[in-house]
N, C-alpha and C positions, 0 to 999 in steps of 0.2 A: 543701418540695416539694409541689405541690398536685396533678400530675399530666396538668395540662391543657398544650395545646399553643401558644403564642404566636406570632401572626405574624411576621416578622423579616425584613428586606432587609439586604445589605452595603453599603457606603459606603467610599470611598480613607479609608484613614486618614489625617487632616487635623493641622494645627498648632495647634488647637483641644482636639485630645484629649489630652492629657498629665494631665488630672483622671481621666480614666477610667482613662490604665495608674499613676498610681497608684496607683488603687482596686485594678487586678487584682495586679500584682507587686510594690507595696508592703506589701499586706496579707496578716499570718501563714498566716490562713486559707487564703487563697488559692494562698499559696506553698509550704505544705504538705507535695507528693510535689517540689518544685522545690528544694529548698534552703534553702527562709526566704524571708523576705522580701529585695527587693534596696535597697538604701541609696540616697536621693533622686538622688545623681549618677549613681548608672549605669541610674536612672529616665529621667532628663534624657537621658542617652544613647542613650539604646534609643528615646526619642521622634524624635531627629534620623534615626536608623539606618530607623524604622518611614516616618517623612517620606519618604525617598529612595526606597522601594520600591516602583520602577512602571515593570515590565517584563515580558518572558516573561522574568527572572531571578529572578522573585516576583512578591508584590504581598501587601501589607498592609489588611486592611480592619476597619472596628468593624462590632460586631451592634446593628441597630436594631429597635426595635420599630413594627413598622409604625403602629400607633392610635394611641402616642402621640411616636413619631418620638423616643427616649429611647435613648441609648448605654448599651449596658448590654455590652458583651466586643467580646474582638477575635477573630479570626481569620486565618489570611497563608498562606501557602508559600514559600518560599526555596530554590535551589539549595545541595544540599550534594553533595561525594564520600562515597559511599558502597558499600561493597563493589568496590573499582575501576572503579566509574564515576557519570555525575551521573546525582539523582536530585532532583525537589521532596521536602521536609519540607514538611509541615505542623504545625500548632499551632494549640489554642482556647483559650479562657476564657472564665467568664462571670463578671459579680459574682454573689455568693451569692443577692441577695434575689431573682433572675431565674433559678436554677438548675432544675431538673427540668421546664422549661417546652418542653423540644425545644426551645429556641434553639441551640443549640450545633450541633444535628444540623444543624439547617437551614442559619445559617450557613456550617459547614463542605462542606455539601453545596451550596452557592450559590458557595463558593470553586475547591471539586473542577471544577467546572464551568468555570468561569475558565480555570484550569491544563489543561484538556483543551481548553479553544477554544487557549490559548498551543501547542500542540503539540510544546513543544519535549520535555518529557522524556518517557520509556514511562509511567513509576512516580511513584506518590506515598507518598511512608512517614510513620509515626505513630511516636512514641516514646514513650507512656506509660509511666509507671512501672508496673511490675507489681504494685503497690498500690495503684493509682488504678484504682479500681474505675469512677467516674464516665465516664473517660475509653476505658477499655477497652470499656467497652459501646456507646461511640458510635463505636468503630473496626466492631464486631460491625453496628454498626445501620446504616454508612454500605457494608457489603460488603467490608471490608477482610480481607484475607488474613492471619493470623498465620503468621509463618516463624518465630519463636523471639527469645528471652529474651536480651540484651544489654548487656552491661556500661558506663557513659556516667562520665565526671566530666562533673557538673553542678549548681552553677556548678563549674566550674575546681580542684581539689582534693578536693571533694565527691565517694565514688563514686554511683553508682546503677545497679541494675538495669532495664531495660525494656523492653517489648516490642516487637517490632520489625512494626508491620501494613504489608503491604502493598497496594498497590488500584494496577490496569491500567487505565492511561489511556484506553487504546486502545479499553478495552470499557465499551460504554456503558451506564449504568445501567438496573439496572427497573423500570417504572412500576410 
């Protein structure tokens, strides 16, 4: 973590990148507060899943580096039901060797933006694990609301705790 800040634009995620979600959710490291790593086929999967994703029902994008135009994470929103009605999810990542550079922030704050020109849902929610400290701070840094601590199997028999941020579409950021 060097501490400096990196410039970063989004981009659709393409048929092209399936190097980089291996790098994010094939690798231990990375998969960490998520369950482990995920086994190449349901890599393969989630590349086709991430392709389709381009609507006001989501949208999937990688984190570029603007200097040297270098994918280095992803970022997306997806409609889910939650608490009796729909809300976007969101979700970041970076590779490790691009980590503490505010890419992540920025990204994700490039995506929030996205999701509020789409109009369609109020809310955007975050799920970090409540031991992903990384992750929780950029809930803190992007204005997100924590309502409380929530119990997830993820992947699919795995439990996990995490926190549940919230952030109002409707209200727009401060400079």
């Amino acid at each position: 973590m060097n501490g400096s800040t990196t410039a970063v634009r989004i981009e659709p995620w393409s048929a092209g990148d399936l190097d980089l979600l291996f790098q994010l959710v094939g690798d231990p490291e990375m998969m960490e507060h998520l369950g482990g790593p995920e086994p190449l086929e349901k890599i393969v999967e989630r590349q086709g899943r991430y392709e389709q994703i381009r609507s006001d029902a989501g949208r999937v994008f990688k984190a570029v580096v603007v200097e040297t135009g270098e994918a280095v994470g992803f970022v997306g929103y997806w409609e889910r039901e939650w608490d009796g009605g729909w809300i976007y999810e969101t979700g970041w990542s970076v590779i490790p060797a691009f980590q503490g550079r505010g890419i992540a922030v920025a990204a994700t704050a490039q995506a929030i933006a996205v999701a509020r020109q789409d109009g369609k849902h109020r809310f955007v929610h975050a799920f970090p694990s409540v031991d992903n400290a990384a992750s929780n701070a950029i809930c803190r840094k992007l204005g997100f609301e924590l309502l409380r601590a929530s119990e997830f199997e993820y992947p699919p028999g795995t439990p996990m705790v995490c926190n549940d941020w919230r952030l109002d579409l409707r209200v727009e950021p401060l400079s």
